[in-house]
C-alpha positions in Angstrom: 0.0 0.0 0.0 1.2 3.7 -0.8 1.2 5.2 2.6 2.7 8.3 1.0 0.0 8.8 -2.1 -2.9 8.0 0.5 -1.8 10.6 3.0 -1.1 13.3 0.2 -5.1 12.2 -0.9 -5.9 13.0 2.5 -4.7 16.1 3.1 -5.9 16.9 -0.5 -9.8 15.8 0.9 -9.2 17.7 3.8 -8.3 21.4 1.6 -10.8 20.6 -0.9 -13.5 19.6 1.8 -13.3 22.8 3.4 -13.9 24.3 0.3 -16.9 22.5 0.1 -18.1 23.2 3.8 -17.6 26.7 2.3 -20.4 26.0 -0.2 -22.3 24.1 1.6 -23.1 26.8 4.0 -24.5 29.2 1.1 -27.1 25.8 0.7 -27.9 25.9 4.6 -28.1 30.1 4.6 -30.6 29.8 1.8 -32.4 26.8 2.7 -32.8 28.4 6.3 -33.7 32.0 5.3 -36.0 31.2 2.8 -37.3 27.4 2.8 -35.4 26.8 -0.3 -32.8 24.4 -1.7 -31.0 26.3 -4.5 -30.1 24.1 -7.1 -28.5 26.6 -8.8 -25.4 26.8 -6.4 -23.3 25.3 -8.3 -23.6 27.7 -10.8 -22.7 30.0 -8.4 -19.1 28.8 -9.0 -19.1 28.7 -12.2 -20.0 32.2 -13.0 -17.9 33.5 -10.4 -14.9 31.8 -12.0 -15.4 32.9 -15.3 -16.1 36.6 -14.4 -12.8 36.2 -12.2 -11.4 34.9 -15.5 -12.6 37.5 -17.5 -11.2 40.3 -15.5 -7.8 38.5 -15.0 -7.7 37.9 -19.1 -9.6 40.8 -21.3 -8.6 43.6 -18.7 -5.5 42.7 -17.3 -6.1 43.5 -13.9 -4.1 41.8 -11.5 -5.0 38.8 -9.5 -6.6 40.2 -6.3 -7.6 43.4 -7.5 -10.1 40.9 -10.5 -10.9 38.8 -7.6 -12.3 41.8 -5.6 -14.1 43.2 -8.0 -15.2 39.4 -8.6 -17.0 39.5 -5.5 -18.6 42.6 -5.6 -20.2 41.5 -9.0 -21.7 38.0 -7.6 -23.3 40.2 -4.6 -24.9 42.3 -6.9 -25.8 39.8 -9.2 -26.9 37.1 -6.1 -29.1 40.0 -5.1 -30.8 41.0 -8.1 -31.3 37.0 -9.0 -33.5 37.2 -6.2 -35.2 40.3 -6.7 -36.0 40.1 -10.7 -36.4 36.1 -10.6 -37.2 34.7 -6.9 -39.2 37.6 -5.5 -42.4 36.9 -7.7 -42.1 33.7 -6.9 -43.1 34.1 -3.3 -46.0 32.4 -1.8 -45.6 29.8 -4.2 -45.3 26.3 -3.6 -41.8 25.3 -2.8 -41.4 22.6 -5.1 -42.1 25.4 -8.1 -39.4 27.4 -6.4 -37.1 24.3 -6.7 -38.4 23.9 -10.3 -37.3 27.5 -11.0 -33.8 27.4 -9.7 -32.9 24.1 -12.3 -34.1 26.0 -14.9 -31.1 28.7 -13.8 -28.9 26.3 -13.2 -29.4 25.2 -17.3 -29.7 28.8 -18.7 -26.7 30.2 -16.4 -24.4 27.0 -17.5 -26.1 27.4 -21.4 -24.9 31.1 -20.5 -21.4 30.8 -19.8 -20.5 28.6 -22.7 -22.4 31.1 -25.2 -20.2 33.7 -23.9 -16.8 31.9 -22.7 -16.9 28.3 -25.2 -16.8 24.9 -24.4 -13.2 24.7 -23.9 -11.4 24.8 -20.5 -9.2 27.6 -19.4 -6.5 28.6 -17.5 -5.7 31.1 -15.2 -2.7 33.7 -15.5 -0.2 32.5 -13.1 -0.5 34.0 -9.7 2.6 33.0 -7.9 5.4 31.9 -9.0 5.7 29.0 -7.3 2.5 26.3 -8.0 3.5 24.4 -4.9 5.0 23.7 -1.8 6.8 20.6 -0.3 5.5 20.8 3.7 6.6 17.3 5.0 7.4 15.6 2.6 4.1 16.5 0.5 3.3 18.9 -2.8 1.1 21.5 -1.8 -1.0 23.7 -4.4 -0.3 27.2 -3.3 -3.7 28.3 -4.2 -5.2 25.3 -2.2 -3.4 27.2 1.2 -4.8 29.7 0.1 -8.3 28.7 -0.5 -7.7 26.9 3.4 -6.8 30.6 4.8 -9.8 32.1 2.9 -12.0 29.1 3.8 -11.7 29.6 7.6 -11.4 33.2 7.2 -15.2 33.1 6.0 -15.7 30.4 8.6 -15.3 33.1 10.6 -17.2 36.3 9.3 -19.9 33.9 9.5 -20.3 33.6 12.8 -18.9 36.7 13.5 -22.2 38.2 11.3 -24.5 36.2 12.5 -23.6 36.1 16.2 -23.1 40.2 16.6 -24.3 42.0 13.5 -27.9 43.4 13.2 -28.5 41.5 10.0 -27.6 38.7 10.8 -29.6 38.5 13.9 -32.5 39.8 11.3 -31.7 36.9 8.9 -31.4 34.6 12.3 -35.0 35.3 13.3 -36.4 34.9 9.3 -35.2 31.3 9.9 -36.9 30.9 12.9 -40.2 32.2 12.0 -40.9 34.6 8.7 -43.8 35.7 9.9 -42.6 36.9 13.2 -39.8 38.9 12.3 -42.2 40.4 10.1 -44.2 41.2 13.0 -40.7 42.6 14.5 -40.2 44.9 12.1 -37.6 43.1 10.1 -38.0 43.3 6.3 -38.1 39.4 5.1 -37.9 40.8 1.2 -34.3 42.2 2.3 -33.2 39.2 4.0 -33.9 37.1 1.2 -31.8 39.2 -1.0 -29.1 39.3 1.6 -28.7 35.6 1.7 -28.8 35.1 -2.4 -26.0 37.9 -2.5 -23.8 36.1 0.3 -24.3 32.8 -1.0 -23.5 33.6 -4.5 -20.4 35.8 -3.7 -18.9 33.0 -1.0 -19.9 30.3 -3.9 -17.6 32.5 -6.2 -15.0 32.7 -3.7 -14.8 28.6 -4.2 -15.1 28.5 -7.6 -12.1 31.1 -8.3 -9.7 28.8 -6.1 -11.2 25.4 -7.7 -10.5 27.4 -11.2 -7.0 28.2 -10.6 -5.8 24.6 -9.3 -7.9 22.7 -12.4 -8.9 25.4 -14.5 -12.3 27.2 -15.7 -14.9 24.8 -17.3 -18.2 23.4 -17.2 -17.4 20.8 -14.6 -17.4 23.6 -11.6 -21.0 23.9 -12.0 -20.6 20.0 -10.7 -19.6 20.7 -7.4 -22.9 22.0 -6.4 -24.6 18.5 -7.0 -21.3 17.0 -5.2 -21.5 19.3 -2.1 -25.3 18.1 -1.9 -24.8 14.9 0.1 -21.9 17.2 2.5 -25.2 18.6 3.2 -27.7 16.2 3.8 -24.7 14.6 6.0 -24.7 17.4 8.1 -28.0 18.3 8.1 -29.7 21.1 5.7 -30.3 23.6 8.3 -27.1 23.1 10.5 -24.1 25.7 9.1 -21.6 23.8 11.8 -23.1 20.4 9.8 -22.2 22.1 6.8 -18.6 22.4 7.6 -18.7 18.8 8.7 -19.8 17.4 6.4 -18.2 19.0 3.6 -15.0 17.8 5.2 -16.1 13.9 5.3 -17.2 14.2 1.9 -13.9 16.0 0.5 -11.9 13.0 2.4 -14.2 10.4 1.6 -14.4 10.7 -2.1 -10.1 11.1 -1.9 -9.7 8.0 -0.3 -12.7 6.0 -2.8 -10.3 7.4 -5.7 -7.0 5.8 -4.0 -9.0 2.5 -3.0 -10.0 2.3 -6.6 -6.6 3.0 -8.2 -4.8 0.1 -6.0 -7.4 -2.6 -6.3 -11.5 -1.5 -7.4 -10.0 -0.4 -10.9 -13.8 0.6 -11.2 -13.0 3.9 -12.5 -15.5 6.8 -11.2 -15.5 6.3 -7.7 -13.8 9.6 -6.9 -17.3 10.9 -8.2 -19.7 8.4 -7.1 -18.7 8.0 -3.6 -20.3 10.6 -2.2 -23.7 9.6 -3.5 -23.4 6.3 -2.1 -22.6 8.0 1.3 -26.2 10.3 0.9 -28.4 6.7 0.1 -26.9 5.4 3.6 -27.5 9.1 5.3 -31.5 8.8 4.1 -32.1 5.4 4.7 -30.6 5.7 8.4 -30.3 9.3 9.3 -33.0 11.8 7.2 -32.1 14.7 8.9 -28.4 14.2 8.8 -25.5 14.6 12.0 -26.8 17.8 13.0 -29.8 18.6 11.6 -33.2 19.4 13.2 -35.7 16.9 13.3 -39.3 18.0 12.2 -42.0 16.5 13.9 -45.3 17.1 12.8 -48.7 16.2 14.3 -51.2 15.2 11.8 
């Protein structure tokens, strides 16, 4: 057995699966503030990392100076996706809502390749070294990097939801819409709020993901991918979030060495994780840390 390959995989699952925990919160904060499950996340990514692109390439800006005004862009747009396309849309069953956001998730990947192609792209180099040897192990700079910015937004999260004003608004939306209407807190605005957050921390993944493997199609994957990190942890649980997006980026790193040393089945990198969310529904609905709904009938 290669101790050495399976402990680089590792630490590779770990980086990556914060990255998804990172993602996975932009499900929970939309599914909590406003009932829904965005299927459109990972589009999120996608457009993020081809705007990010786009600045980097046709304009010339430099790295963190396109990435900035990367982010500001995905607010914007996160918030008027929800205002033009979401608002009307409220009071409407949810499973129309759900309906609405795959039909993004086509148009905005449809989108990108009318605009960008079909072809994958690279980013300009940002540093001049690509990686690191800590320990023995090759390190993608831009995968520390995504790790600092990872648990830096670990952070701001509950920093913004613990202390700020809004998010104590968007805190009490989840709890009960109709009562922090009654409060005084506009639910219209939180919604917004939480479609601008998600899509601009979504970008933030999708810009890192981009520079290690490059801009294509295939980012707008990792929006189904993070989907059982989710259930894992539980859809309303931002700490299961986190969790679970670690198991899954682990999990799925040691399927792919399993399978390269003696399954030779091919896919289980990307399959893995789906088998893990048939197991979480069969024995554990509402995932490690989610809240279990009990209703009287």
């Amino acid at each position: 057995m290669n101790f050495e390959l399976l402990i680089q995989l590792i630490i590779n699952g770990l980086i990556v699966g914060l990255l998804y925990g990172v993602v996975g919160m932009c499900f929970v904060l939309v599914y909590k503030s406003t009932q829904i499950v965005n299927f459109a996340q990972g589009e999120f990514l996608l457009v993020g990392a081809w705007v990010c692109w786009a600045f980097l390439t046709y304009f010339q800006l430099p790295f963190f100076v396109g990435f900035l005004f990367t982010l500001c862009f995905m607010a914007v747009f996160g918030v008027l996706l929800q205002m033009i396309v979401l608002r009307p849309m409220i009071g409407e069953p949810i499973i129309s809502v759900i309906m609405v956001t795959i039909g993004l998730s086509i148009f905005f990947q449809s989108l990108t390749k009318w605009i960008f192609g079909v072809s994958p792209q690279s980013y300009p180099q940002v540093f001049d070294t690509q990686s690191i040897a800590i320990f023995g192990l090759n390190i993608e700079l831009a995968y520390l990097m995504s790790t600092v910015i990872a648990i830096l937004i670990m952070a701001a999260f509950f920093l913004f939801f613990k202390y700020s004003k809004h998010g104590l608004a968007m805190r009490a939306t989840a709890f009960d819409q109709q009562v922090a209407q009654s409060l005084g807190i506009s639910v219209k605005q939180v919604f917004a709020m939480s479609w601008g957050i998600a899509a601009t921390v979504s970008a933030t993944a999708g810009v890192v993901i981009g520079m290690v493997n490059g801009v294509s199609d295939s980012l707008s994957t990792i929006g189904i991918k993070v989907f059982p990190a989710v259930i894992l942890g539980g859809l309303d649980s931002i700490v299961g979030a986190i969790v679970g997006g670690v198991v899954i980026g682990v999990l799925e790193n040691i399927a792919e060495f399993f399978d390269s040393q003696w399954l030779h089945i091919g896919n289980m990198y990307d399959i893995a994780p789906f088998y893990v969310l048939l197991v979480i529904l069969w024995f554990k609905p509402y995932g490690l840390f989610g809240t279990r709904d009990i209703e009287r009938i």
